[in-house]
Every structure is written in structure tokens, then in C-alpha cells.
Backbone as CSV, one residue per row, in Angstrom:
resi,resn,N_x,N_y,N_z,CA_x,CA_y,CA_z,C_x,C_y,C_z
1,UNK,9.369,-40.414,-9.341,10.009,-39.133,-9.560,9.001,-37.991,-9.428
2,UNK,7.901,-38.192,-10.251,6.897,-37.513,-10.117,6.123,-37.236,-8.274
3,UNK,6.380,-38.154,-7.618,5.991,-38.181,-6.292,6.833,-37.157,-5.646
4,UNK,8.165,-37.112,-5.833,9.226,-36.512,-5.059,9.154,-35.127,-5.196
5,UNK,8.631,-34.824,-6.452,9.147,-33.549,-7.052,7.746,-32.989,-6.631
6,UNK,6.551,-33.438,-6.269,4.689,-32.716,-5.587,5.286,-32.686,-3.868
7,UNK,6.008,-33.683,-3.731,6.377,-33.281,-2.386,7.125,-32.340,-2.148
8,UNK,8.277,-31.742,-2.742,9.066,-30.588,-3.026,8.684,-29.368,-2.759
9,UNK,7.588,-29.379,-3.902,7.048,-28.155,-4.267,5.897,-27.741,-3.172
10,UNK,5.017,-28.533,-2.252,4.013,-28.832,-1.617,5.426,-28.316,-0.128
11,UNK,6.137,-29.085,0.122,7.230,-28.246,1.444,7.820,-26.926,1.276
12,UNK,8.034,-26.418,-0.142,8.418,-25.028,-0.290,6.961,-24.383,-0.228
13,UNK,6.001,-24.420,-0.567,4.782,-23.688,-0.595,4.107,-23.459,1.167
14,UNK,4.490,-24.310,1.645,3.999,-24.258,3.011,5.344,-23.508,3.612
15,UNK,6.331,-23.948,3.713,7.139,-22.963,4.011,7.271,-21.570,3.800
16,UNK,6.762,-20.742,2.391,6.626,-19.835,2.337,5.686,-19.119,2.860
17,UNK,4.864,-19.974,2.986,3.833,-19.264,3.162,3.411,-19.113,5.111
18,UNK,4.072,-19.592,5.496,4.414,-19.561,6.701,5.508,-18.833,7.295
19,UNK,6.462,-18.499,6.513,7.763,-17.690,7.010,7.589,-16.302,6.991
20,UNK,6.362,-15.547,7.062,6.051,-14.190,7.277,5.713,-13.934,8.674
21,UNK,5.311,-15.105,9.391,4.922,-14.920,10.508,5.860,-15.515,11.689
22,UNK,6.153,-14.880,11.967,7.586,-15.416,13.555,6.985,-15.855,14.632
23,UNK,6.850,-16.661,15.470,6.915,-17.582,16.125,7.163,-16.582,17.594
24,UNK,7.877,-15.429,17.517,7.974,-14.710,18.897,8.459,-13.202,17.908
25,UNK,7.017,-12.713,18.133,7.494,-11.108,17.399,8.260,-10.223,18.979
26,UNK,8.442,-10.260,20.217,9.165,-9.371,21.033,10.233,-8.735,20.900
27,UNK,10.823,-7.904,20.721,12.103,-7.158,20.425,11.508,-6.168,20.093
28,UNK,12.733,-5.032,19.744,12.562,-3.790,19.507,12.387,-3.582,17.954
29,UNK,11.606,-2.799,17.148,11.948,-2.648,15.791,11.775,-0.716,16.015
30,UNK,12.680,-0.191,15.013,13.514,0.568,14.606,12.057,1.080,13.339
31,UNK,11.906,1.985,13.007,11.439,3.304,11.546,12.732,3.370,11.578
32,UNK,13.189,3.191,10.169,14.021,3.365,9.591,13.983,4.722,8.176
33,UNK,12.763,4.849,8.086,12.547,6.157,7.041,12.443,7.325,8.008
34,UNK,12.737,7.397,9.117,12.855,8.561,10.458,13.555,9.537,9.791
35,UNK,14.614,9.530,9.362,15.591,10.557,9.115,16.374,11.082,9.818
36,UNK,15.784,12.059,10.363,16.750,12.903,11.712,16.461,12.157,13.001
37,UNK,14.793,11.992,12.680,14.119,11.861,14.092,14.637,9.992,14.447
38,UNK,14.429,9.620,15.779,14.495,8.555,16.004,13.243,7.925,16.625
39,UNK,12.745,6.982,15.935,11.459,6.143,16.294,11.310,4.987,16.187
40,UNK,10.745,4.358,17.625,11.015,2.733,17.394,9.692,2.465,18.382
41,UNK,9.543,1.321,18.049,8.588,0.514,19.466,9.015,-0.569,19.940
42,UNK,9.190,-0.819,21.439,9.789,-2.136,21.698,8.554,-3.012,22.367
43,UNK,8.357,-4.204,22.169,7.547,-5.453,22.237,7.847,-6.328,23.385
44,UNK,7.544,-6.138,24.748,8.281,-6.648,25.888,7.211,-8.288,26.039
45,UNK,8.024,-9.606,26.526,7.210,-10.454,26.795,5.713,-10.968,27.530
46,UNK,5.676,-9.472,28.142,4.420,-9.412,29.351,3.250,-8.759,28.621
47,UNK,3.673,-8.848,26.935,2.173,-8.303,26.385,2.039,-6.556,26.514
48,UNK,2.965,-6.105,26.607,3.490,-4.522,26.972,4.039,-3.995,26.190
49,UNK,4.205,-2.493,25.379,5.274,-2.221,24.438,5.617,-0.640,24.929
50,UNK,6.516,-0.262,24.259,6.943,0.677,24.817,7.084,1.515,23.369
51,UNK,6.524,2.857,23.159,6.628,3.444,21.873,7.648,4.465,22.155
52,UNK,8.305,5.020,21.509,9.551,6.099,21.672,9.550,6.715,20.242
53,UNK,9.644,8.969,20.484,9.847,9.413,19.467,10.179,10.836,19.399
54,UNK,11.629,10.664,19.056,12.355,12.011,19.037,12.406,12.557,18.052
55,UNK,11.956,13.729,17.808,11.650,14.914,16.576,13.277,15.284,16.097
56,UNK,13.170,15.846,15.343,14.582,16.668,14.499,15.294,17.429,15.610
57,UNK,14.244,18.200,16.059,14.645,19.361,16.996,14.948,19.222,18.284
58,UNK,14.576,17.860,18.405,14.912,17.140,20.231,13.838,16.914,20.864
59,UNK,12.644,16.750,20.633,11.625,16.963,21.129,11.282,15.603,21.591
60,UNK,11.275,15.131,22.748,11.010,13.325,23.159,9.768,12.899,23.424
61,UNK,8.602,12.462,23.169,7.687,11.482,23.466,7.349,9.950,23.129
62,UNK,7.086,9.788,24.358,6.841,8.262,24.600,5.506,7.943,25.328
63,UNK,5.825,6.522,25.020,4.467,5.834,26.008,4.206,4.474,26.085
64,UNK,3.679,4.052,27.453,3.349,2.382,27.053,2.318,2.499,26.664
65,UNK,1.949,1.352,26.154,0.562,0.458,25.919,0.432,-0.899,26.479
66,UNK,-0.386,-1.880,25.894,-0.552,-3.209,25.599,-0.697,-3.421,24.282
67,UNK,0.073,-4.979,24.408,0.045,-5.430,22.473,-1.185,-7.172,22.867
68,UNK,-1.767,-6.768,21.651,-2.381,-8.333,21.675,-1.844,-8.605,19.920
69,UNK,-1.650,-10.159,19.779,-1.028,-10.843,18.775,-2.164,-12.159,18.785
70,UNK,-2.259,-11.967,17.039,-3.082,-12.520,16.547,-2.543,-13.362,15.566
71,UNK,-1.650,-14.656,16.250,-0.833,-15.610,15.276,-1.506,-15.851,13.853
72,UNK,-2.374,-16.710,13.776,-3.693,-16.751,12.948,-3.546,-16.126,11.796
73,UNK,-3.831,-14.809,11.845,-3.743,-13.787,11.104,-2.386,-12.830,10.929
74,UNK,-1.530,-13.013,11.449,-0.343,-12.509,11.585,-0.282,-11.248,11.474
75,UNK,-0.982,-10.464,12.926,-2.039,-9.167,13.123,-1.549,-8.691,14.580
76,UNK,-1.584,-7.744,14.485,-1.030,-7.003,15.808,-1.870,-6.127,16.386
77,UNK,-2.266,-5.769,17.399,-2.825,-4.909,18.238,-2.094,-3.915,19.255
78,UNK,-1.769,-2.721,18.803,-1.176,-1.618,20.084,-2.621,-1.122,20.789
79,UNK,-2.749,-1.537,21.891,-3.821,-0.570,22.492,-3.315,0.501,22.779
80,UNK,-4.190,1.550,22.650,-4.034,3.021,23.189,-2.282,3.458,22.206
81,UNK,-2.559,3.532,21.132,-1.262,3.796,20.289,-1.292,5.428,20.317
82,UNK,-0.630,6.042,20.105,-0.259,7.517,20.318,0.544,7.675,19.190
83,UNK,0.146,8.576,18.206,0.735,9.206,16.766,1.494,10.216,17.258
84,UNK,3.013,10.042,16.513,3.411,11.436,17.333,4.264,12.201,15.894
85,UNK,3.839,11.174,15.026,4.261,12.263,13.867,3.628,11.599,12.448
86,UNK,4.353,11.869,11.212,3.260,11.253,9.906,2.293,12.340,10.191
87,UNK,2.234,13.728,10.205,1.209,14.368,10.062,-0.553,14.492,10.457
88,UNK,-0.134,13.492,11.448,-1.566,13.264,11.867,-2.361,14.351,12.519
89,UNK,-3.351,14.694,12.495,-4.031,16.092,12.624,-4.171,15.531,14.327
90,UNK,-4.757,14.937,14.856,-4.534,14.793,16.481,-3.245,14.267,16.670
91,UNK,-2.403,14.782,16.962,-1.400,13.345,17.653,-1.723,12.980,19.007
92,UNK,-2.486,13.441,19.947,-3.166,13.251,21.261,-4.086,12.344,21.203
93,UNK,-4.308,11.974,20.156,-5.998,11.255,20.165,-4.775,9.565,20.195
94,UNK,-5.620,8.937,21.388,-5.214,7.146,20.787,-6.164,6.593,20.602
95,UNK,-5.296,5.790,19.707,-6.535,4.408,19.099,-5.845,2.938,19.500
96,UNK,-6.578,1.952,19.220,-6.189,0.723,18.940,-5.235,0.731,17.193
97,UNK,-4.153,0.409,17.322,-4.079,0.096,15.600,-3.691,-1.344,15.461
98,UNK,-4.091,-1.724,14.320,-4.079,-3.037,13.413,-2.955,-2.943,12.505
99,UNK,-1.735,-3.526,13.051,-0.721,-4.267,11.833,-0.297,-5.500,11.853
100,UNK,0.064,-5.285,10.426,0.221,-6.508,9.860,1.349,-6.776,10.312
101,UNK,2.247,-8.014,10.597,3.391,-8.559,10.967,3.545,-9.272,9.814
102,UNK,5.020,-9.073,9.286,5.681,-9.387,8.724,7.421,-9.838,8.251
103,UNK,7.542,-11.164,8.868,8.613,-11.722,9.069,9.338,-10.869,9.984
104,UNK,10.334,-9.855,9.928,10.762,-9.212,10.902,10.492,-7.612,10.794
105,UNK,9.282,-7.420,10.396,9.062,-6.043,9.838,7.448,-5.888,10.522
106,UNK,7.095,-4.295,11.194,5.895,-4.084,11.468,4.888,-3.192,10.626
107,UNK,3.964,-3.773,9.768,3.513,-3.041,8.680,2.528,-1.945,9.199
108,UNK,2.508,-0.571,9.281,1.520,0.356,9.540,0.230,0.258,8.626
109,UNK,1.275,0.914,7.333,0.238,1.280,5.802,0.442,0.471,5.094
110,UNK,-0.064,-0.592,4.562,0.427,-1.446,3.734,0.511,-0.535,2.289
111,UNK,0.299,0.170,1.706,0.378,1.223,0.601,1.603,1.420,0.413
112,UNK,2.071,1.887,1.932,3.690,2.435,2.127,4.429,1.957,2.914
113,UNK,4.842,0.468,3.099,5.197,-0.062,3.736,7.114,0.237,4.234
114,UNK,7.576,1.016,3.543,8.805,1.386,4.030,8.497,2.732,4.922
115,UNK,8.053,3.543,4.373,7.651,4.483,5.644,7.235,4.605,6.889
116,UNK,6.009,3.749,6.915,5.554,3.652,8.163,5.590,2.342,8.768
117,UNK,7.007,1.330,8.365,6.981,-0.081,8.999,8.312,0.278,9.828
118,UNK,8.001,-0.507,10.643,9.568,-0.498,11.636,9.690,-1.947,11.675
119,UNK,10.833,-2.102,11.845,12.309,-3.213,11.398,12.858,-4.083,12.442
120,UNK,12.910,-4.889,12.962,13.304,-5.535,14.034,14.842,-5.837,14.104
């Protein structure tokens, strides 16, 4: 009994602890704390993403990049990412950014993870 019940607990623990990370992050996820504005990034199979972001007032910018995915670590890479709002004092300037992936959610800030995560 005692055997059954370490095996139990030993398949839920690995399971959990594995179900943050998806197996094929590609699709589109959605900012959902946008409000007016609409902002999403889509994750195409060729290692490509596509960022999209419309202001209150109508204002549209976009852009590709490249994504590298870091199963392992369940870690994401946008090369050449472009800020186009969140107050960022350049929004012209790109960087590489580092998020975290999470089950079907893309973590920016882990601090504030409903704000700056988008949703698949």
C-alpha cells in the first residue's frame, strides 16, 4: 500500500512539475491587460514571430523578429523585440528579451505577470 501511494505522489510531482512547459509554444498569444489598445505576438513554426500593436487612438506598429526556445529552461528568446508601449523611455531601441514560458501564458515581468504576459 505504502508502495502505491510513493508511486502516486512521485507521478503527480513530475507531472506538475512538467506541465508549465508545452511541448509546441507556436500560436498567437493575446495582452489581455491592453484595454483599448490591441497587442499580441504570434509564434510561427519557422522560428519567426510576428509582434503587433495598436494604441487607443489607432496608431499601428508592428514587426518581425526571430524566436529561439529554450525547452530546458522553459525560456524564450525574441530577437530584436521592439517596445511599443509600458512606458518605455526608447520604444525604438531593440533588444533580445528573456521570457519565461508558462503553460499557455508568455511571462514578460515576472513581478507583474498579468500585465505584461500574453495568453495563448
Amino acid at each position: 500500500m505504502k508502495g502505491i501511494f510513493l508511486t502516486l505522489i512521485i507521478i503527480t510531482i513530475t507531472f506538475s512539475c512538467n506541465s508549465g512547459c508545452p511541448p509546441d509554444i507556436t500560436g498567437k498569444y493575446i495582452n489581455k491587460y491592453a484595454g483599448e489598445e490591441y497587442h499580441y505576438v504570434q509564434l510561427f513554426s519557422d522560428s519567426t514571430y510576428y509582434h503587433y500593436f495598436k494604441s487607443s487612438e489607432g496608431i499601428i506598429n508592428s514587426h518581425y523578429g526571430d524566436w529561439l526556445f529554450f525547452k530546458e529552461d522553459c525560456e524564450l528568446v525574441l530577437k530584436d523585440w521592439i517596445n511599443y508601449d509600458w512606458n518605455i523611455e526608447d520604444k525604438a531601441n531593440t533588444v533580445h528579451t528573456l521570457i519565461k514560458v508558462s503553460g499557455n501564458e508568455l511571462v514578460f515581468v515576472p513581478d507583474d505577470n498579468y500585465r505584461y504576459s500574453f495568453y495563448k
